[in-house]
N, C-alpha and C positions, 0 to 999 in steps of 0.2 A: 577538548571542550567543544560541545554542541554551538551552533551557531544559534541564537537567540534574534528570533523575527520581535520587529515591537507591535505587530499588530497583534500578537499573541500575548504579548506580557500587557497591551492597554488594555484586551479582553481580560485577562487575570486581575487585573487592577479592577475593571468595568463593576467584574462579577463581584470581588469584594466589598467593593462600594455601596452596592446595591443592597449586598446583606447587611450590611451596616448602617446603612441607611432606613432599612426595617427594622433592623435592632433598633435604633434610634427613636423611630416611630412610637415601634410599640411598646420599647420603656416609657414612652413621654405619657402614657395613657390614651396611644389612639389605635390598640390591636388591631382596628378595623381598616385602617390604611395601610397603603402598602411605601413604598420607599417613595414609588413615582407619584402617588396622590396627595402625599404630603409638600412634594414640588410644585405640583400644580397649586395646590393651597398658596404656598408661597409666592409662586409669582402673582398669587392674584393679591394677596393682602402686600406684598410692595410695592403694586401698580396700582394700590383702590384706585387712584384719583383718576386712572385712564381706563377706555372702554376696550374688555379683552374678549375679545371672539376667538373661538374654537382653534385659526388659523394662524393665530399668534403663537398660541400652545405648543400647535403642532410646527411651527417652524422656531419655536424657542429650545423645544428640545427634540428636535429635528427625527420626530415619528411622524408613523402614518396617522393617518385621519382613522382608521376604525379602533387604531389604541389609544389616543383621546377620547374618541364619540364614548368608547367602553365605560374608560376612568371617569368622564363627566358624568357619566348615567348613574355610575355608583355614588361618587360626591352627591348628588344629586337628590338620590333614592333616602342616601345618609343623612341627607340635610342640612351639608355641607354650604352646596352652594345652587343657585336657581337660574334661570338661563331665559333670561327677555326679551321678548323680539326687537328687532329698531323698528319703529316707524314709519319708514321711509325705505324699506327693503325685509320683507316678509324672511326671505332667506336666511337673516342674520340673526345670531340670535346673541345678545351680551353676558356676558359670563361674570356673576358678581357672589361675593361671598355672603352667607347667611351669619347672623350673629354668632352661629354658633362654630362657623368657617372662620371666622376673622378672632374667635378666641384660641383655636387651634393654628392657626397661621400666626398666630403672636406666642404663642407656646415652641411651636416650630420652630421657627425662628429663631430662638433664643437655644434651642437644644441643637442645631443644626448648623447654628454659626458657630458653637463651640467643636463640635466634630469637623468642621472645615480647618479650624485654628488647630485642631492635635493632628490634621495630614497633612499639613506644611511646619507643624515644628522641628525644628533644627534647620530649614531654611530662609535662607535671607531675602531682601525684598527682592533683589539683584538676582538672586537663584528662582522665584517666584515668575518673576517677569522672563527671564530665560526659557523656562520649561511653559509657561502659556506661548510663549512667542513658536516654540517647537509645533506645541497642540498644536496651532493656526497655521503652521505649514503642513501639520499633517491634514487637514480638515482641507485647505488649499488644495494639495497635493489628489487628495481623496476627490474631489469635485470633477478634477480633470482627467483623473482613471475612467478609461473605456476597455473592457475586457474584449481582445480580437486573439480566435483560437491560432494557436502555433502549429503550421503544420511542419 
């Protein structure tokens, strides 16, 4: 038997996640999104009450700054969601849902916590917390990789 790397099977996992997560999307009636736009939806309609900048985004789901800048421009363009400067720093800009964001992030929601509940059925809360506990050693693990060539 092959020896089996798990950065390989989290990428196989990643990768069907993703499409399932746009399956998800765009059964719920939003073709127009994609798996990661409708995330962003989401954490923005369960944080309404706090102010989310660009930088939130980008270290919530640990991308770079031009594939946010991207997916904001689209939400955006879609009418998703609208983007307001603060006051007091020209640079920032607040990231809030449009009516028509916050009835899709409430659709989301509801279609995407059920997809959460069918990838952990048949595990326990005990199996749950074990396997996050893993992820966070890997995500650990991952931070203090520096790649130095072997010669």
């Amino acid at each position: 038997m092959k020896s089996r790397y798990p950065a390989y099977e989290i990428v196989q996992v990643s990768n069907s996640i993703n499409r399932k997560l746009d399956e998800v999307t765009t059964k719920s009636g939003y073709r127009e999104l994609t798996g990661q736009n409708s995330s962003i939806i989401r954490l923005l309609y369960n944080n309404n009450s706090k102010e989310i900048f660009q930088k939130d985004i980008e270290k919530k789901f640990n991308v770079r700054r031009s594939t946010i800048s991207n997916s904001l421009n689209l939400l955006e363009k879609k009418g998703y969601v609208t983007r307001n400067k603060v006051e007091n720093d020209a640079r920032l800009k607040v990231i809030k849902l449009t009516p028509k964001g916050k009835k899709a992030g409430k659709d989301m929601n509801r279609e995407i916590t059920r997809f959460h509940d069918s990838l952990t059925a048949g595990m326990t809360t005990d199996d749950l917390k074990l396997f996050l506990s893993w992820l966070d050693n890997i995500h650990s693990n991952l931070d203090k990789f520096s790649f130095k060539a072997q010669n």
